[in-house]
C-alpha positions as a Markdown table, in Angstrom:
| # | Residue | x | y | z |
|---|---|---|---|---|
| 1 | Unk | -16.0 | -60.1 | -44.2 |
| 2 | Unk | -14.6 | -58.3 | -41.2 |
| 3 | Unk | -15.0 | -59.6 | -37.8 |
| 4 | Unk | -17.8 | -57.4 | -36.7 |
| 5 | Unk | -20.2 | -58.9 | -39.5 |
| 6 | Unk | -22.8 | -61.7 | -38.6 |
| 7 | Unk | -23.6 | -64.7 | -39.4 |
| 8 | Unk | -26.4 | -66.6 | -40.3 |
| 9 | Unk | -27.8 | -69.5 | -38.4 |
| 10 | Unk | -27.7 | -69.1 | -34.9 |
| 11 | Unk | -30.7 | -66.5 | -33.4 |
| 12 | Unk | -32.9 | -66.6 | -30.5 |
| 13 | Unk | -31.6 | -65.7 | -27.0 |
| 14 | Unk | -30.9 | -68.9 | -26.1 |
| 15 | Unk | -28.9 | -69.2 | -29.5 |
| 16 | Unk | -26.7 | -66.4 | -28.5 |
| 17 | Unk | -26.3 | -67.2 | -24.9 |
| 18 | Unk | -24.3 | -70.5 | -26.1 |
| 19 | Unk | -22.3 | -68.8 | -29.1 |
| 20 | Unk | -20.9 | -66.6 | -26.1 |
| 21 | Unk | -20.4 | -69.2 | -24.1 |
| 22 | Unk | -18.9 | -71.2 | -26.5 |
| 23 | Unk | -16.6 | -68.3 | -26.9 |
| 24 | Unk | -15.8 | -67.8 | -23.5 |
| 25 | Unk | -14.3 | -71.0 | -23.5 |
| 26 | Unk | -12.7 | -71.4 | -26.7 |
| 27 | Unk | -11.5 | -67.0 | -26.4 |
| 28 | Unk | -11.0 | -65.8 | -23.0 |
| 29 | Unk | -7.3 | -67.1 | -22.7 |
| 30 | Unk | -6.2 | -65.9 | -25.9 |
| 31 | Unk | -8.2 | -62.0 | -25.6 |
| 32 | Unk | -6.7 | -61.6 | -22.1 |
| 33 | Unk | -3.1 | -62.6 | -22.9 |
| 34 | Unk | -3.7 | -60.2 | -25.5 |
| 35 | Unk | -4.6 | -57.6 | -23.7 |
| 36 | Unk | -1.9 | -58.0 | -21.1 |
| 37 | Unk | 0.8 | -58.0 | -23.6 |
| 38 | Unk | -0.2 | -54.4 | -25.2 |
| 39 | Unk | -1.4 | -53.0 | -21.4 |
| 40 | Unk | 1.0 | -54.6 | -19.1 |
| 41 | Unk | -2.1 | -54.4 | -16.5 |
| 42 | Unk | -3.5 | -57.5 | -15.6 |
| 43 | Unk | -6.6 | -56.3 | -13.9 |
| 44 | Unk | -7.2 | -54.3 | -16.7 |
| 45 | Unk | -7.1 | -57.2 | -19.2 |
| 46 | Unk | -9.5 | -59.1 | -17.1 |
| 47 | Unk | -11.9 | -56.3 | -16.4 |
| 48 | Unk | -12.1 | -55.5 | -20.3 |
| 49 | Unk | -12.2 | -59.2 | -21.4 |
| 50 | Unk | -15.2 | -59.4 | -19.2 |
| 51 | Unk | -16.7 | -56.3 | -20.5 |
| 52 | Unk | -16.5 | -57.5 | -24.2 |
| 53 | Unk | -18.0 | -60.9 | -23.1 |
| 54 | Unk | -20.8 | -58.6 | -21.5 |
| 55 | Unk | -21.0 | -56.6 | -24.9 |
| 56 | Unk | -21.5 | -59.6 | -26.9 |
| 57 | Unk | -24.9 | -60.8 | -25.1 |
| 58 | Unk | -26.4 | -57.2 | -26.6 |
| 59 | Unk | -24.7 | -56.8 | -29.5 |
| 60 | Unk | -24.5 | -60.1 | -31.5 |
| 61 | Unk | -28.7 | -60.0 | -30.3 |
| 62 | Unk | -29.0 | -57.3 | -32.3 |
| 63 | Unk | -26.5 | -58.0 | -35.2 |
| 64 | Unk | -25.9 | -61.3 | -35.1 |
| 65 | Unk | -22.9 | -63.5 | -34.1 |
| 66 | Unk | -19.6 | -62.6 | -35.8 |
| 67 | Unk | -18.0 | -64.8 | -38.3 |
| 68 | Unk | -14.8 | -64.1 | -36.2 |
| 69 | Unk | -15.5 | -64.3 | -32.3 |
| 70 | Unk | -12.2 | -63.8 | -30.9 |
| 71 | Unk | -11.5 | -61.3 | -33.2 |
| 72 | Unk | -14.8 | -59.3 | -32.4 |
| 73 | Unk | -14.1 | -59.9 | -28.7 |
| 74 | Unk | -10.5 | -59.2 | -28.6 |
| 75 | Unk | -11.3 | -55.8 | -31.2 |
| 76 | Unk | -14.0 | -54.6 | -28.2 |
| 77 | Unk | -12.0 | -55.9 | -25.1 |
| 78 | Unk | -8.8 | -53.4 | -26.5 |
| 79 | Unk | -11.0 | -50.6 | -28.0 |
| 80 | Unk | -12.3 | -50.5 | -24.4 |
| 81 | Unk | -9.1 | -50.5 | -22.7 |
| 82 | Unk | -8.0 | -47.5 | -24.8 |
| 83 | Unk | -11.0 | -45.5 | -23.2 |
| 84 | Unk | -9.9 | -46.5 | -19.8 |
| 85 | Unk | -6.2 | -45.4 | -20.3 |
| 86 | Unk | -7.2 | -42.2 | -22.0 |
| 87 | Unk | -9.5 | -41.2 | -19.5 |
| 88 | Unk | -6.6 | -42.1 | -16.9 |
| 89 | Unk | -3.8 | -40.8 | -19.2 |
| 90 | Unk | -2.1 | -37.9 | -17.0 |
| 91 | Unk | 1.3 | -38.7 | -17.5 |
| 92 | Unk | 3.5 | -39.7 | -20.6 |
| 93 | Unk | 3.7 | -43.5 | -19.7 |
| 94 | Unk | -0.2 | -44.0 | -19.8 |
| 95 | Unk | 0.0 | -41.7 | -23.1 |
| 96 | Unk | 2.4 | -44.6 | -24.6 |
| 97 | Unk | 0.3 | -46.9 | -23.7 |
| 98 | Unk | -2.7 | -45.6 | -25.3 |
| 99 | Unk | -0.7 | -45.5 | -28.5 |
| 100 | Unk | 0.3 | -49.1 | -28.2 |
| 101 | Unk | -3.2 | -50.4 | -28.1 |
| 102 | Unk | -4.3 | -47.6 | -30.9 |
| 103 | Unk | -1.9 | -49.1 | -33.6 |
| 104 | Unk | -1.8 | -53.3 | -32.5 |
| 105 | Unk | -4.9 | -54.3 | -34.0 |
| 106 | Unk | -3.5 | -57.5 | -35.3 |
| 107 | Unk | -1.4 | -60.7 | -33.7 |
| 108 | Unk | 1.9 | -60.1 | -32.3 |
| 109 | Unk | 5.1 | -58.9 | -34.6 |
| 110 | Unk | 8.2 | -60.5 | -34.0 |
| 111 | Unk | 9.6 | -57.6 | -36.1 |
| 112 | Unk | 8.3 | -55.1 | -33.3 |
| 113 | Unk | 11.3 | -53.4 | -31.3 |
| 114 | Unk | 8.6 | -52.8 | -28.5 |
| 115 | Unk | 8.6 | -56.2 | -28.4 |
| 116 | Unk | 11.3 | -58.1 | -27.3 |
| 117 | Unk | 10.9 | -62.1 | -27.4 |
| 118 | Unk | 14.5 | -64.0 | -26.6 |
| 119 | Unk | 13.0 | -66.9 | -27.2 |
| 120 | Unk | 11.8 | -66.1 | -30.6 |
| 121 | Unk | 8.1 | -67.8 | -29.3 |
| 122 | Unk | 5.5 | -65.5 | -30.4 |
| 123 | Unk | 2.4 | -67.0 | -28.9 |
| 124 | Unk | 0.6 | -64.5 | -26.8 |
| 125 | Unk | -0.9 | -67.6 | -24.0 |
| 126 | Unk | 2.7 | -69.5 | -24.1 |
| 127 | Unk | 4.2 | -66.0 | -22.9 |
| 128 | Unk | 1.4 | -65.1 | -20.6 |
| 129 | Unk | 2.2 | -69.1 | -19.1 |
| 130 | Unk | 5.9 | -68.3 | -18.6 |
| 131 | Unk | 5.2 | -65.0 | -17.2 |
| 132 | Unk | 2.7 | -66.3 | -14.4 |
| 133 | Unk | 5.0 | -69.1 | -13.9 |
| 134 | Unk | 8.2 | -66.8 | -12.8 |
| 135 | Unk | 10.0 | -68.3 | -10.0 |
| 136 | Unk | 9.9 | -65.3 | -8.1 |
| 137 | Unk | 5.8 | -66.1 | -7.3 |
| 138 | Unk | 5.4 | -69.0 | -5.4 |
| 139 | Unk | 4.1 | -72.5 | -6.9 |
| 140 | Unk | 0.4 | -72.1 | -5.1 |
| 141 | Unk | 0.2 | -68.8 | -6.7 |
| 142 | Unk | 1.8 | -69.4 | -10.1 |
| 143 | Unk | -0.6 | -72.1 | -10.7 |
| 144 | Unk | -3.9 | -70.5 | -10.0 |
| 145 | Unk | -2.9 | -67.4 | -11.6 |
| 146 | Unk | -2.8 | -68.7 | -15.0 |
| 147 | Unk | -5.7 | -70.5 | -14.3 |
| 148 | Unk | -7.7 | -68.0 | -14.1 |
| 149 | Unk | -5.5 | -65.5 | -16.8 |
| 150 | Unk | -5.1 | -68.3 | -19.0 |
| 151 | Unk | -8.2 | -70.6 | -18.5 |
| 152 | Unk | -10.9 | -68.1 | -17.6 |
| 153 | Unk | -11.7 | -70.4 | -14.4 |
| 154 | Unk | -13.5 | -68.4 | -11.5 |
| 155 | Unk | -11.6 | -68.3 | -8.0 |
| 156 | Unk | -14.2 | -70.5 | -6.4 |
| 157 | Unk | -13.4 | -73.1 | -9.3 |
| 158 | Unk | -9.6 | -72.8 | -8.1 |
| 159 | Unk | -10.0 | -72.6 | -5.0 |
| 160 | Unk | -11.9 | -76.3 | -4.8 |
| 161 | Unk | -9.2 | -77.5 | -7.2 |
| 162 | Unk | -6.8 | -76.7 | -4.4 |
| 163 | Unk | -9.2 | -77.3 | -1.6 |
| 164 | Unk | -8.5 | -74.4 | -0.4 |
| 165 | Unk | -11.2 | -71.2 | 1.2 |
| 166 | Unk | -12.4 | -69.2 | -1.5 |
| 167 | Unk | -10.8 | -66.5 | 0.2 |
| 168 | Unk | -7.3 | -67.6 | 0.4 |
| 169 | Unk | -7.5 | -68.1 | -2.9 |
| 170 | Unk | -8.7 | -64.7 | -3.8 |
| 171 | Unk | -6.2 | -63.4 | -1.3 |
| 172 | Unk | -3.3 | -65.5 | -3.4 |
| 173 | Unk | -4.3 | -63.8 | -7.1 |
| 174 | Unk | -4.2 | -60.3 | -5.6 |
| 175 | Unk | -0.6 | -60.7 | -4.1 |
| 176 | Unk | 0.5 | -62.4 | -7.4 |
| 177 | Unk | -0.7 | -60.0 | -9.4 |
| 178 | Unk | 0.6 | -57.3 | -7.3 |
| 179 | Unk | 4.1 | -58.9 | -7.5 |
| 180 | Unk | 4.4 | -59.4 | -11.0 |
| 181 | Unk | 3.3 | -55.9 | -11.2 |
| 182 | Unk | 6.0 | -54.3 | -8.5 |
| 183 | Unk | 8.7 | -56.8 | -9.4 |
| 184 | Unk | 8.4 | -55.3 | -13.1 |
| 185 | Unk | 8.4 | -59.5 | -13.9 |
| 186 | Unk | 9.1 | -58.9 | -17.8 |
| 187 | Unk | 5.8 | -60.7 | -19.9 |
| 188 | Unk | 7.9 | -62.9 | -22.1 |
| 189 | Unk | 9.5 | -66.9 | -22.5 |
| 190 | Unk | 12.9 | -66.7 | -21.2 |
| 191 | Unk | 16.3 | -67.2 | -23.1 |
| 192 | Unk | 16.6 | -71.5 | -23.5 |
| 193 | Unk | 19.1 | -71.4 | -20.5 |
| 194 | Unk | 16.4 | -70.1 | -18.3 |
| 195 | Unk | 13.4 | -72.3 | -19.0 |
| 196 | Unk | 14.7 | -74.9 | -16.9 |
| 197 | Unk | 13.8 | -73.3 | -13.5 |
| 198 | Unk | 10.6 | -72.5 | -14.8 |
| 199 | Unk | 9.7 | -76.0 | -16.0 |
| 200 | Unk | 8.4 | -77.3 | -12.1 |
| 201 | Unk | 5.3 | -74.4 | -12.5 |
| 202 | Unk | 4.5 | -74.4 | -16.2 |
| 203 | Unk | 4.1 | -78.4 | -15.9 |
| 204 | Unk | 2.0 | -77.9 | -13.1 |
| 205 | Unk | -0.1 | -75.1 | -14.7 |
| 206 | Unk | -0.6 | -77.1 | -17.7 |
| 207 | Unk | -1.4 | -80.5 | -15.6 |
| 208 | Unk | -4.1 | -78.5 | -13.8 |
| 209 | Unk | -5.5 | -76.8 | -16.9 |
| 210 | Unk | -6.0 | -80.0 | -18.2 |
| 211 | Unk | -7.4 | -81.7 | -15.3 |
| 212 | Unk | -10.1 | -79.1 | -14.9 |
| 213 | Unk | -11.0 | -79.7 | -18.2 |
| 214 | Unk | -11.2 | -83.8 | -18.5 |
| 215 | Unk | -13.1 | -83.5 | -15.0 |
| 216 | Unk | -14.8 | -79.9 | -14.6 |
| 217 | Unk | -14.6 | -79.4 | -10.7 |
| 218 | Unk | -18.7 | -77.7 | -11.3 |
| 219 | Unk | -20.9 | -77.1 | -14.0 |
| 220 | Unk | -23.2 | -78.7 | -15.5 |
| 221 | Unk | -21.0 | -80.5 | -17.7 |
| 222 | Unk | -18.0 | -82.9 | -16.8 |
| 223 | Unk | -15.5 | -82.4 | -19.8 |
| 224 | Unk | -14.0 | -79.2 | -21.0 |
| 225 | Unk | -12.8 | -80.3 | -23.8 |
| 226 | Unk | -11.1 | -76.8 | -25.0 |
| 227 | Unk | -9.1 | -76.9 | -21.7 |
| 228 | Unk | -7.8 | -80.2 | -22.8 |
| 229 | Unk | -7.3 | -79.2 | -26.2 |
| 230 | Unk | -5.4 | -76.2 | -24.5 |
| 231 | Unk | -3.4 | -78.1 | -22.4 |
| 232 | Unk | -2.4 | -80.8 | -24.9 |
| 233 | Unk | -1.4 | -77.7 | -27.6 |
| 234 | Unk | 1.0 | -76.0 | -25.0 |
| 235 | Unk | 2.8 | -79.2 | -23.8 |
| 236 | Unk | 3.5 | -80.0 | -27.6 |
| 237 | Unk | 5.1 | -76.5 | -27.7 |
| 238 | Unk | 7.0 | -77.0 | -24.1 |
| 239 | Unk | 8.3 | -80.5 | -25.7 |
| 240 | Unk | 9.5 | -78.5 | -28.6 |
| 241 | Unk | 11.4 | -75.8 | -26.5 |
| 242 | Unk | 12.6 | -78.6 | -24.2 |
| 243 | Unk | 13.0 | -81.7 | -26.1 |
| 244 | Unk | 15.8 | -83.1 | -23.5 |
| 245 | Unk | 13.3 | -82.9 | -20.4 |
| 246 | Unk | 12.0 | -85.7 | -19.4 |
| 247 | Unk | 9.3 | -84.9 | -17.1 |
| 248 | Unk | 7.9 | -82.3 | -20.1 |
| 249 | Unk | 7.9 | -85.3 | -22.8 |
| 250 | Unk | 6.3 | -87.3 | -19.5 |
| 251 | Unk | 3.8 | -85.0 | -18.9 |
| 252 | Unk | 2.7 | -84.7 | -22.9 |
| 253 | Unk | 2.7 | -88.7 | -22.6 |
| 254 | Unk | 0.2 | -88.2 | -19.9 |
| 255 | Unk | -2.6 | -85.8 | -21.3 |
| 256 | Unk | -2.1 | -87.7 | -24.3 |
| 257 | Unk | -3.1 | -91.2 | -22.9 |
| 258 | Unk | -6.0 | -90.1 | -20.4 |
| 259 | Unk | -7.0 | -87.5 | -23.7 |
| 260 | Unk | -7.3 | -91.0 | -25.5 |
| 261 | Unk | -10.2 | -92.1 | -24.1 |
| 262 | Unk | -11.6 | -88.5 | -23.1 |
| 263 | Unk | -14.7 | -89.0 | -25.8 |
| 264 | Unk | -16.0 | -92.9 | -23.9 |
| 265 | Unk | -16.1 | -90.8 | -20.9 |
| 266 | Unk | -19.6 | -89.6 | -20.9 |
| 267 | Unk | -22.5 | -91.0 | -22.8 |
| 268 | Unk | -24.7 | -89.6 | -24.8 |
| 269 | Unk | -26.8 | -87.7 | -22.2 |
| 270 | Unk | -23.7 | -86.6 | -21.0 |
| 271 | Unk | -23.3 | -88.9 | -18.1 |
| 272 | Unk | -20.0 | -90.1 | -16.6 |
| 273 | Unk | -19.1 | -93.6 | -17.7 |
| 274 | Unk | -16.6 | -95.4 | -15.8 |
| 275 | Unk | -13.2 | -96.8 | -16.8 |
| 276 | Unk | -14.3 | -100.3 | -16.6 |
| 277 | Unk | -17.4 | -99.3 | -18.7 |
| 278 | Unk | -16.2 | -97.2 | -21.2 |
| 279 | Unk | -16.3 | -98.8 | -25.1 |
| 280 | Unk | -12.3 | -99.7 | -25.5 |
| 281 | Unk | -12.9 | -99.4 | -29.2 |
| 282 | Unk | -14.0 | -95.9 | -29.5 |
| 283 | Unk | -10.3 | -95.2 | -27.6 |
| 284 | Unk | -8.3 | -92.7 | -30.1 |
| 285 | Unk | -5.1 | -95.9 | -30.6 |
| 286 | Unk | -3.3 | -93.1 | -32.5 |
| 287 | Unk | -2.9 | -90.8 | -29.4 |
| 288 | Unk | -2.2 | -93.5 | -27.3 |
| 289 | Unk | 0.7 | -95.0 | -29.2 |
| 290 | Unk | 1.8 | -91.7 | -29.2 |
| 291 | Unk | 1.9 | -91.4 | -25.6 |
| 292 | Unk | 3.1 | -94.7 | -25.0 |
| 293 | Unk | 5.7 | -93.9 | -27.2 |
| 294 | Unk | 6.8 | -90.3 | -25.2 |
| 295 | Unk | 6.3 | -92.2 | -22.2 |
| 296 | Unk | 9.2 | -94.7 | -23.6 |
| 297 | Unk | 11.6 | -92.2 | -24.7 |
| 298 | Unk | 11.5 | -90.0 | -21.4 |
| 299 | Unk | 11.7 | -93.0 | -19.2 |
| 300 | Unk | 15.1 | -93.6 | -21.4 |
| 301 | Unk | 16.6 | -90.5 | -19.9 |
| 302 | Unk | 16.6 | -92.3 | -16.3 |
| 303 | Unk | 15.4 | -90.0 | -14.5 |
| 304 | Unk | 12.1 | -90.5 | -13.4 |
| 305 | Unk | 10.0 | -88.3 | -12.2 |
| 306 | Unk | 6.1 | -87.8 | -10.9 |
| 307 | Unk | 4.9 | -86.8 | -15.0 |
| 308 | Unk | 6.4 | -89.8 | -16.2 |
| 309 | Unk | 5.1 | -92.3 | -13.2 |
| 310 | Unk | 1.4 | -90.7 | -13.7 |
| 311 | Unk | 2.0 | -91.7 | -17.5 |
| 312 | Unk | 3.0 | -95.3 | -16.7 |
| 313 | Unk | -0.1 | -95.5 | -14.6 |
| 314 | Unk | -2.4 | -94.3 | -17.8 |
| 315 | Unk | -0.6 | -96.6 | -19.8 |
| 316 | Unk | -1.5 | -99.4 | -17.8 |
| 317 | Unk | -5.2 | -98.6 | -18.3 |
| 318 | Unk | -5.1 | -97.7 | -22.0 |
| 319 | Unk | -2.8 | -100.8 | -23.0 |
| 320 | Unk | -5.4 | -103.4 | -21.3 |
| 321 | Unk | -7.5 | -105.3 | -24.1 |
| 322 | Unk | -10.0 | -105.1 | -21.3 |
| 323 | Unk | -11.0 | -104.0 | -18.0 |
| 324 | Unk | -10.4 | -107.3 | -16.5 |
| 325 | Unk | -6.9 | -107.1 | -17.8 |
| 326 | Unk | -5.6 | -104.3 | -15.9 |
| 327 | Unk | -2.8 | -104.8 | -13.9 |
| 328 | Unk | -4.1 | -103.4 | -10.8 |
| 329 | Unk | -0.8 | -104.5 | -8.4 |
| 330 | Unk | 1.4 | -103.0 | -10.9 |
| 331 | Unk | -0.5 | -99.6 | -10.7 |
| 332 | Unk | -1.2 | -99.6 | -7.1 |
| 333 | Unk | 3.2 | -99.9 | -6.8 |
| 334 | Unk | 3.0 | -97.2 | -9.4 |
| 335 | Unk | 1.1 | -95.0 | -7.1 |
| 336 | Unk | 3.1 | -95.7 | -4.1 |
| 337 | Unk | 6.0 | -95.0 | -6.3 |
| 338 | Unk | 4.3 | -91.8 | -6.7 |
| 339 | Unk | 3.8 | -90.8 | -3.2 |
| 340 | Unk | 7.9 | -91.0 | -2.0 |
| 341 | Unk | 7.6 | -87.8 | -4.9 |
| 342 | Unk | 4.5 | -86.4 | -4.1 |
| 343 | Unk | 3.6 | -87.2 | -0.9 |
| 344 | Unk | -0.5 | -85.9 | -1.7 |
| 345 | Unk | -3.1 | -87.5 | -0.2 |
| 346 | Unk | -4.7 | -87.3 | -3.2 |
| 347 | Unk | -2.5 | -89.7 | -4.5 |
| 348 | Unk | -3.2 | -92.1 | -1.4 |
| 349 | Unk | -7.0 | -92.3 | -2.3 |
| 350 | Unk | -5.9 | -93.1 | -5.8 |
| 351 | Unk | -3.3 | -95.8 | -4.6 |
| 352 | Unk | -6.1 | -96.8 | -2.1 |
| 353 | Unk | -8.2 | -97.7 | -5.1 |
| 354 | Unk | -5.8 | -99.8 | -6.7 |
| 355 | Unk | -4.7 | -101.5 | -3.5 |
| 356 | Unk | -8.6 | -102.3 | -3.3 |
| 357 | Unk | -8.9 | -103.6 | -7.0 |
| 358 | Unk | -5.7 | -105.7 | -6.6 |
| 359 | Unk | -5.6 | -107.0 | -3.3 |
| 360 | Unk | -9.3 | -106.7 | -2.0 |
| 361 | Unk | -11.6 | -103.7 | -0.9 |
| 362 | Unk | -11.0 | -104.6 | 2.4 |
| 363 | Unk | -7.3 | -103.7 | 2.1 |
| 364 | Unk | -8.5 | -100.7 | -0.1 |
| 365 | Unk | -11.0 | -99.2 | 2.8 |
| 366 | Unk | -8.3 | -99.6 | 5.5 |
| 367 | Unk | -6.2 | -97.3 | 3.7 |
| 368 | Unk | -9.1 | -94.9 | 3.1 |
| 369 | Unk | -9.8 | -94.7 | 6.9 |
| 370 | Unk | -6.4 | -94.0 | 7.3 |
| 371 | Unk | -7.3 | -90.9 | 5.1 |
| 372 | Unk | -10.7 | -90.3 | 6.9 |
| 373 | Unk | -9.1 | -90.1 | 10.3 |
| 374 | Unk | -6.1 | -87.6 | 9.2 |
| 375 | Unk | -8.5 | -85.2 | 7.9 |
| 376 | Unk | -6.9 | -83.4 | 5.1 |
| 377 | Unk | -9.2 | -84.6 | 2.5 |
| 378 | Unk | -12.4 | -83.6 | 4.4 |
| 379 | Unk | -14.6 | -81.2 | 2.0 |
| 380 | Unk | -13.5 | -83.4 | -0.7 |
| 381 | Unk | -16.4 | -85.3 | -2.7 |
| 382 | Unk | -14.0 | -88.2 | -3.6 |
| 383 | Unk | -12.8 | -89.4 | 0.0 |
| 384 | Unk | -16.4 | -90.7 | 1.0 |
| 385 | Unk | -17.3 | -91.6 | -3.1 |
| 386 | Unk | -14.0 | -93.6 | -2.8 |
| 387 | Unk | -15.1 | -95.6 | 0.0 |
| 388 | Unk | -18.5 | -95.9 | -1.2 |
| 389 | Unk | -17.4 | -97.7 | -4.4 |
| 390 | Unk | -15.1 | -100.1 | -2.2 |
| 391 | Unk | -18.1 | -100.8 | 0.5 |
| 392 | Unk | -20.5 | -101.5 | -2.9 |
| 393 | Unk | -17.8 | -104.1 | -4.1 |
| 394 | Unk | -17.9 | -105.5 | -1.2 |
| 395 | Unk | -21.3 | -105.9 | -0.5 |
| 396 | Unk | -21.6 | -103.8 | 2.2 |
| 397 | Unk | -24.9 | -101.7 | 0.4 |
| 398 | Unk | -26.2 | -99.8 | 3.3 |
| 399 | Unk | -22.8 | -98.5 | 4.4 |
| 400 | Unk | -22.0 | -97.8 | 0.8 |
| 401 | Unk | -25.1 | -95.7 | 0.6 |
| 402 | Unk | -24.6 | -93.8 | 3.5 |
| 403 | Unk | -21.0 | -93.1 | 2.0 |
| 404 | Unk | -22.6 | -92.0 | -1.6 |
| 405 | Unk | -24.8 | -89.6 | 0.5 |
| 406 | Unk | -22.0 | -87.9 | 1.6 |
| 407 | Unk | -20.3 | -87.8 | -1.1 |
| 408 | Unk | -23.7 | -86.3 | -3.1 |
| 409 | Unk | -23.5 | -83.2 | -0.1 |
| 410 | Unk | -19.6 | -82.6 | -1.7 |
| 411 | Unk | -19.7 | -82.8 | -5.6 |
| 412 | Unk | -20.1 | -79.4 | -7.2 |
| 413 | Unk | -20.5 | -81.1 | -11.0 |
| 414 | Unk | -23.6 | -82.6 | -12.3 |
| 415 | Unk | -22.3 | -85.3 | -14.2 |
| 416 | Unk | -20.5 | -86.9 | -10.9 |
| 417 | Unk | -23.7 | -85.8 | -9.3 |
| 418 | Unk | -26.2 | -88.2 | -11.3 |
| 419 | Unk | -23.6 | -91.2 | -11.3 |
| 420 | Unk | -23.4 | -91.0 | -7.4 |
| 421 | Unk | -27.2 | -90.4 | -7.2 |
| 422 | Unk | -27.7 | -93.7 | -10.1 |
| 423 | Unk | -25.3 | -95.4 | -7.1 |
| 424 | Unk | -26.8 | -94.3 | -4.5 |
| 425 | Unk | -30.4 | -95.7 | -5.8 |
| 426 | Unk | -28.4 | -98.9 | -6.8 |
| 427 | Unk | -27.6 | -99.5 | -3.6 |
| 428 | Unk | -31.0 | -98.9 | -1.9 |
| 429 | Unk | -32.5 | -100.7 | -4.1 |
| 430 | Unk | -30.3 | -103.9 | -3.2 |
């Protein structure tokens, strides 16, 4: 059975609706980095991608939901490019290109002479990483650009990940673009001696990719779990290219121990659970150890960096028998540890919490109102949810409500929605 014949099982509108959606999130990464590869045109890959997403609403209606998704999708999204180029093809360049797409109906050749690889990786999103994460874009841009090529993430979504305007950040993926485009930045992994002064935006792609997907900044959901899967599959390949980088083998120590518990993280009607609630034995031990065991060898190098700190911190949580357990004084020195490397304030809330589990939540809110008062971290649902938590634990309910109904006018997911608005009602109510 080819990939444009259906299958059984899934029918109705609303049946189809989530097969494409499903696909969306499991296929958009993989059919655009396609598409880039054979077109060179980035725009182009997006605009087709979406049209074969589109397509699939009205076609598997009417013949039912391919056996193959991807395959359908990435068949229709390069079938459609080839119209596009041939009604554009004045000139012998756009000509070639038609006859690229014509013939590459299957996964990348090594073999190809059109296709030179130094690095002898043939994986159409590792390249598509590498290529959005040249050094000559900057870090801001090299980041969101491959989350949206990669990851399928709108700009809005990006632009709250970086708490940034929505149109900055559409701004920011038009110049990179454009760049990569004019620079003639070449879509492949570098040689080995070159993927060194990539490695500071590829971790930070990666890190990002999975963040959106163990906390979804909107939706309706809070877990992405294909992002995380995603994320977790390329850092295993970046430890393979670079098995003598620390920070790489920190930062695959660090999706590994937060994806750990990633299942206890909502329940069953799909609401967050906390860290101190979450059922310790439904923890996958055999990722852990495997993180804690990265985490080990990296820190053996000596040098340190903010990957492998973040992974000590997430080993303190996952090592603890029990929430009581955790060692709240050694992660709030972690996080200040943190900070002299990345001086965030995102990383102050977070030390700010442990400061206010080890030490006392009056310690914890002084820092937050150091935060409040600076203003960078206005717009940002956390801030006031962080001091709402702290005012709750220390029975300070009114104010602790006022600060969850803040934080309720600033959170864009659902998930974090109904656990402020359960807090919120807890608090009233006491």
């Amino acid at each position: 059975m080819n990939e444009n014949e259906g299958a059984d099982g899934i029918e109705g509108a609303n049946g189809v609706e989530e097969a494409v959606a499903a696909a969306f999130r499991e296929e958009w990464g993989q059919v655009v980095a396609t598409l880039i590869r054979v077109t060179g045109d980035w725009d182009l890959a997006e605009e087709c991608a979406q049209d074969a997403f589109a397509q699939a609403l009205d076609r598997w209606r009417r013949d039912g939901v391919p056996r193959r998704p991807g395959a359908w999708l990435t068949t229709t999204a390069r079938n459609r490019a080839m119209d596009v180029l041939r009604r554009e093809a004045v000139g012998a360049a756009k000509l070639r290109e038609v006859a690229v797409l014509a013939r590459d109906g299957g996964p990348f050749d090594p073999h190809d002479p059109d296709f030179d690889n130094d690095s002898g990786v043939t994986d159409d999103r590792l390249r598509l990483l590498f290529t959005c994460c040249h050094p000559a874009l900057p870090i801001e841009a090299r980041v969101a650009l491959t989350l949206r090529t990669l990851a399928g993430l709108t700009t809005p979504e990006i632009a709250r990940a970086f708490l940034v305007p929505e149109a900055t950040m559409a701004q920011r993926l038009v110049r990179a673009k454009r760049k990569i485009r004019n620079a003639g930045i070449p879509y492949r992994v570098p040689p080995a001696h070159l993927l060194p002064e990539r490695t500071t935006g590829v971790l930070g792609v990666v890190y990002l990719l999975f963040n959106e997907g163990y906390a979804a900044t909107s939706g309706a959901e809070l877990l992405r779990t294909n992002l995380c899967a995603e994320a977790v599959r390329l850092a295993r390949v970046l430890a393979r290219l670079m098995p003598d980088e620390p920070e790489v083998l920190g930062l695959l120590a660090l999706l590994l121990l937060h994806d750990a518990r990633r299942n206890t993280r909502v329940d069953a009607a799909g609401d967050l659970v906390t860290l101190e609630d979450q059922d310790r034995t439904d923890w996958d031990r055999a990722e852990g150890d495997e993180g804690a065991a990265l985490l080990e060898t990296a820190l053996r190098r000596g040098r340190p960096g903010p990957y492998q700190i973040q992974a000590a911190i997430a080993a303190c949580h996952v090592t603890a028998a029990t929430a009581e357990e955790t060692d709240w004084a050694d992660i709030a020195a972690l996080y200040g540890e943190l900070a002299r490397h990345v001086p965030s304030d995102v990383v102050r809330l977070n030390r700010a919490v442990a400061v206010g589990m080890s030490e006392s939540p009056e310690a914890g809110l002084a820092l937050v109102a150091e935060l409040e008062k600076a203003g960078d971290l206005a717009g940002y649902h956390l801030l006031p949810a962080t001091r709402a938590d702290l005012l709750r634990r220390s029975g300070c309910m009114s104010e602790a409500a006022e600060a969850y109904e803040k934080a309720l006018e600033l959170v864009e997911n659902d998930a974090e929605r109904r656990f402020l608005e359960k807090r919120l009602a807890e608090c009233r109510s006491a």
